[in-house]
N, C-alpha and C positions, 0 to 999 in steps of 0.2 A: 885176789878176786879180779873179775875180767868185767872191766869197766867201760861204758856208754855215756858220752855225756851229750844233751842234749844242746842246741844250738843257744839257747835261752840261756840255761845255765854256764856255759861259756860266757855269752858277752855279760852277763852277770858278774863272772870273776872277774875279767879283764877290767874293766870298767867301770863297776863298781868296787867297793867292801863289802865283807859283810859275811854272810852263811856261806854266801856262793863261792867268795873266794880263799875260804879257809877248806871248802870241799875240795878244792881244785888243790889248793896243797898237799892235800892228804894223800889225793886219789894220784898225785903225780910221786907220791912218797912212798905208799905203801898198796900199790895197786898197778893193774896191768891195764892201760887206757888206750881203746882204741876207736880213729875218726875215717871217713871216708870224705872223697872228693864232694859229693852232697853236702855234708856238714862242713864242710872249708867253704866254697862257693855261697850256703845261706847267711854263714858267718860273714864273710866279705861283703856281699849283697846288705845286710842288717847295720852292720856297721857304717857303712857308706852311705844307705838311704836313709835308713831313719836315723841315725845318731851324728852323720854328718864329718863321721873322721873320715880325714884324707884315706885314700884310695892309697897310697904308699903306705901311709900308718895300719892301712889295714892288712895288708901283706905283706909285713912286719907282723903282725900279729899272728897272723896265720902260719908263716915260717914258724913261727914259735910253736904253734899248736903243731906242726909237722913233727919239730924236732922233739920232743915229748909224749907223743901218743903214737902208737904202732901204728902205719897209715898203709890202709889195705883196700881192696877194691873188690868188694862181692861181685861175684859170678853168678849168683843163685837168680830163682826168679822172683821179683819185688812181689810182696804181699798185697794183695790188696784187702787192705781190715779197717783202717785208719778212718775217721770223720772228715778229715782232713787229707786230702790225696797226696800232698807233700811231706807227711808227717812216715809213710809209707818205705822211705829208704834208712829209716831208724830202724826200723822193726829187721829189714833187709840184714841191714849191717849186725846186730842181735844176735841173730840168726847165721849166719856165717861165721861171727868170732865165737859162738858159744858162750856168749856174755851172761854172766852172773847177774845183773843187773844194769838199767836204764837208770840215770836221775837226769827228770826231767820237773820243769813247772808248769808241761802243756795240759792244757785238762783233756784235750782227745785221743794225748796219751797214758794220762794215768787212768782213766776209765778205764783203760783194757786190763791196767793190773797187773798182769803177767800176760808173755808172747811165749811158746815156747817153755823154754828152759829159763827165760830173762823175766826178772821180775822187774815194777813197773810202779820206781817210786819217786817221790818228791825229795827234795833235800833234807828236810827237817827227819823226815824218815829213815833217811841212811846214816844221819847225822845219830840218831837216837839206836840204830841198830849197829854200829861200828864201837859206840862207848867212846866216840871221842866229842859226845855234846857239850859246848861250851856254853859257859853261864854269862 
């Protein structure tokens, strides 16, 4: 399956435990995961401002998202659908890989629900639709 992950859920795996970073195992295991310069840049950005990791450690981190996810650069033209005008290069990126799915925790993107061909869900949801929910 051709996978999206959102920035939230990212620094969720990295940083914390928990749902988020057992999704990230999976989707790095049994799935085709793919980020754009967007989602590196708001990851670094997030990291650094609000959580306060070094700016090394964050690009450190991000090398890592490179070397793991198919890192591709849409050409298309950005949607504009989003509540949120930044949330806008997800739906882009989506839409360009032919992504099977988003998991995101933003609520102005799971509103939309499906974009396209990508359907538009929360963790617990892909967790419960894959059959690998832990107890």
């Amino acid at each position: 399956m051709k996978l999206v992950l959102d920035t939230n859920i990212l620094i969720s795996a990295l940083v914390f435990s928990g749902v988020a970073a057992d999704i990230l195992e999976e989707a790095v295991r049994y799935h085709e995961l793919f980020i754009s310069q967007g989602i590196i840049d708001e990851f670094i950005r997030i990291l650094c401002k609000k959580l306060k990791v070094p700016r090394t450690s964050a690009l450190e981190y991000a090398n890592f998202l490179r070397s793991g996810f198919h890192f591709v650069t849409p050409d298309t033209k950005l949607p504009i659908l989003c509540r949120d005008p930044n949330d806008n290069h997800l739906l882009q990126l989506c839409e360009y890989v032919t992504a099977d799915c988003m998991i995101t925790g933003d609520k102005d993107l799971l509103v939309l629900r499906k974009y396209k061909q990508t359907d538009i869900i929360d963790m617990r949801t892909f967790r419960s639709n894959t059959g690998r929910e832990k107890s």
